[in-house]
C-alpha positions in Angstrom: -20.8 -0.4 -24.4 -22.2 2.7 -22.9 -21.1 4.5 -19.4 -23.6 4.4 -17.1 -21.3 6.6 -14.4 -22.3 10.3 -14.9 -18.6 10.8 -13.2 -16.9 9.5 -16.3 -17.5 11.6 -19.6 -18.3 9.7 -22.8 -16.7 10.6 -26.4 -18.7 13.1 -27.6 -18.2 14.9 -24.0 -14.5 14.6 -23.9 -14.2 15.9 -27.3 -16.1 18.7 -26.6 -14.5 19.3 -23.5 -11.1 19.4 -25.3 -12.3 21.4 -28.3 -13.2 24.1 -25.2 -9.7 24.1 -24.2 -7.4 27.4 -24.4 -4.2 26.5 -26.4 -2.3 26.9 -23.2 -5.2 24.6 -21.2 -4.1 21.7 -23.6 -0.9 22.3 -23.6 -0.9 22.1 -19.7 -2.5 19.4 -20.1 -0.2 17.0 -21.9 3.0 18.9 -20.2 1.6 17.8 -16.9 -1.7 16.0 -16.7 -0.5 13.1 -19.3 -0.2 10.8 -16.9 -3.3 11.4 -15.1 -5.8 10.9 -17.7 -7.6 7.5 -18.9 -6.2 5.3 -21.9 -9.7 6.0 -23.6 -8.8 9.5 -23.3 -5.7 9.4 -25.0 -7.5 9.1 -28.6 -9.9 11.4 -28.4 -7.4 14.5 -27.1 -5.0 13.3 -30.1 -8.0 14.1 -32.4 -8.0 17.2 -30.8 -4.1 18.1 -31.0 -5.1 17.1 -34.9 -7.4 18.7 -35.2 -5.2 22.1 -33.7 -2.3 20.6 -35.7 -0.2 20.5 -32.8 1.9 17.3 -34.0 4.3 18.3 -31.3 2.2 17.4 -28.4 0.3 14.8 -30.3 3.6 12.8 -30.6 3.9 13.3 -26.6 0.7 11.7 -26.3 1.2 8.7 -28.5 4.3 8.3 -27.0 3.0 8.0 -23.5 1.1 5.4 -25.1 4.1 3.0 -26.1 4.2 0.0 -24.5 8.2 0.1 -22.7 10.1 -3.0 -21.8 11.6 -3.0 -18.8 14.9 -2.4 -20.1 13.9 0.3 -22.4 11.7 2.0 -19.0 15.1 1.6 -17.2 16.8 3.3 -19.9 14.6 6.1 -20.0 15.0 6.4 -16.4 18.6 6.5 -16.4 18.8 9.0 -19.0 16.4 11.5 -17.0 18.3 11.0 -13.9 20.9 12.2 -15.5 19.6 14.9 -17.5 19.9 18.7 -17.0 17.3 20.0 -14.2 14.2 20.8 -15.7 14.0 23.8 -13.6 17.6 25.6 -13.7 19.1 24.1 -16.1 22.1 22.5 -14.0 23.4 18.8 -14.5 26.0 19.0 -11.7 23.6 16.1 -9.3 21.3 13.4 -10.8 18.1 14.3 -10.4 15.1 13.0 -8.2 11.6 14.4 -6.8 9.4 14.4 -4.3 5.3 15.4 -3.8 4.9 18.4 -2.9 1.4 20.1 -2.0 0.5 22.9 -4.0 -3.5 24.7 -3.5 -5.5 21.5 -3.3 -3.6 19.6 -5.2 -0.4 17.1 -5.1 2.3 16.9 -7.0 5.4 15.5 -8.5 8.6 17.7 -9.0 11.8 16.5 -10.4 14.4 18.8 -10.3 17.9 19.2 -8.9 18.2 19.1 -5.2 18.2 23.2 -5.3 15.0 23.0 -7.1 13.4 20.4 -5.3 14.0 22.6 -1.8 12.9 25.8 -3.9 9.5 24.0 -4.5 9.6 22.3 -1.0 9.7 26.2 0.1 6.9 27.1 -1.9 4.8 24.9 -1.0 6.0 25.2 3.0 4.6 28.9 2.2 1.7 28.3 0.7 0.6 25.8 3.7 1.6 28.4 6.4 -0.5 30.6 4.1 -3.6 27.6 4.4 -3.3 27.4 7.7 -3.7 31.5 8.2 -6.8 31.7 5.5 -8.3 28.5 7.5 -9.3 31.4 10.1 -11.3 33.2 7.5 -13.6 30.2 6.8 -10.9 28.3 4.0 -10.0 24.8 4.7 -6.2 24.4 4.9 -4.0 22.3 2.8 -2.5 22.0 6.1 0.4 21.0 8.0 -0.5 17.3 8.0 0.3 17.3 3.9 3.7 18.7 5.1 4.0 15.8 7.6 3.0 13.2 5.3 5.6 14.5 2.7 8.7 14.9 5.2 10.4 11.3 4.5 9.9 11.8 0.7 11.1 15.3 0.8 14.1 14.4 3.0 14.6 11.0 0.5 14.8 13.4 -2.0 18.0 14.3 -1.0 19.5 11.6 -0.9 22.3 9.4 -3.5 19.2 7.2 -4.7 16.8 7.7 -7.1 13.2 8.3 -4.7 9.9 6.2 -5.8 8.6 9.9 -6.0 11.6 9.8 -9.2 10.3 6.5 -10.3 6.1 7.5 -10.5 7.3 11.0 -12.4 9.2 9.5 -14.9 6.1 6.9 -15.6 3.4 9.7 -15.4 5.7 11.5 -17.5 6.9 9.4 -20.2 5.9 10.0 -23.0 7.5 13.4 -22.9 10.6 11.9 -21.6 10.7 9.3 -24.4 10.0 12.6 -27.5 13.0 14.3 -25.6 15.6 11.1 -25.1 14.7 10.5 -28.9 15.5 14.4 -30.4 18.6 14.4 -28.4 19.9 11.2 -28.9 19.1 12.1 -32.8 21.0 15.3 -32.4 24.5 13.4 -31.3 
């Protein structure tokens, strides 16, 4: 069937589009854009980690890929809570996250609560900074992101695992579920 939507690439355009990336690009891109990419894309980038023998993110990829049962999902999820902050290191408090608005984009962060205020920070800055280049002509990110974001950000804080926890670990799984299987291999 062939895409009528000149939005959506086809095949041959992803490919090339991939083949185009920097080794960094692509590896940006599975480390944090995994999640946000089409199953019919999934393929045609692990060609391209192939083809760039990079078996270490291809196996991300297929991963993300794997269909979890909900008690295998819950599984992975428990282990990440309780994982060492991707961030700093530390595995003193479970871990959660929260969206946080970078320069025109949103995100997910999972970190320890230190981290998750350091990016919270940021990002505060970064807004104040919108807001001060909106009077040169830019459009701000804005305060209103901010707004939006307070309950999540101040959830994030909290004993419970956030929903913000629950998307990341989704988007994210399929490095979650490389990095659960090399350290439960390495016990």
């Amino acid at each position: 069937m062939k895409r009528t939507d000149p939005e959506v690439p086809d095949r041959a355009q992803l490919s090339e589009q991939y083949r185009g990336l920097t080794d960094e690009d692509i590896h940006r891109l599975v480390m944090e854009e995994l999640g946000e990419l089409q199953a019919d894309a999934l393929p045609i980038l692990r060609e391209e980690l192939a083809r760039r023998h990079r078996h270490d993110l291809a196996s991300i990829v297929t991963a993300q890929t794997e269909d979890l049962s909900p008690a295998e999902f819950d599984a992975l999820f428990a282990w990440f809570r309780l994982s060492s902050c991707p961030s700093c290191g530390s595995d003193v408090q479970p871990l959660n996250a929260c969206p946080v608005q970078t320069v025109g984009r949103r995100v997910l962060v999972a970190g320890c609560p230190a981290c998750l205020k350091r990016a919270i920070d940021d990002a505060s800055r970064l807004e104040r900074g919108g807001c001060l280049l909106s009077v040169f002509g830019f459009s701000p990110v804005g305060a209103r992101a901010g707004l939006r974001d307070l309950p999540a950000h101040l959830a994030a804080f909290g004993p419970e695992p956030t929903e913000a926890l629950l998307k990341y670990v989704h988007s994210h799984r399929g490095q979650l579920l490389v990095a659960m299987r090399e350290a439960s291999a390495n016990r």
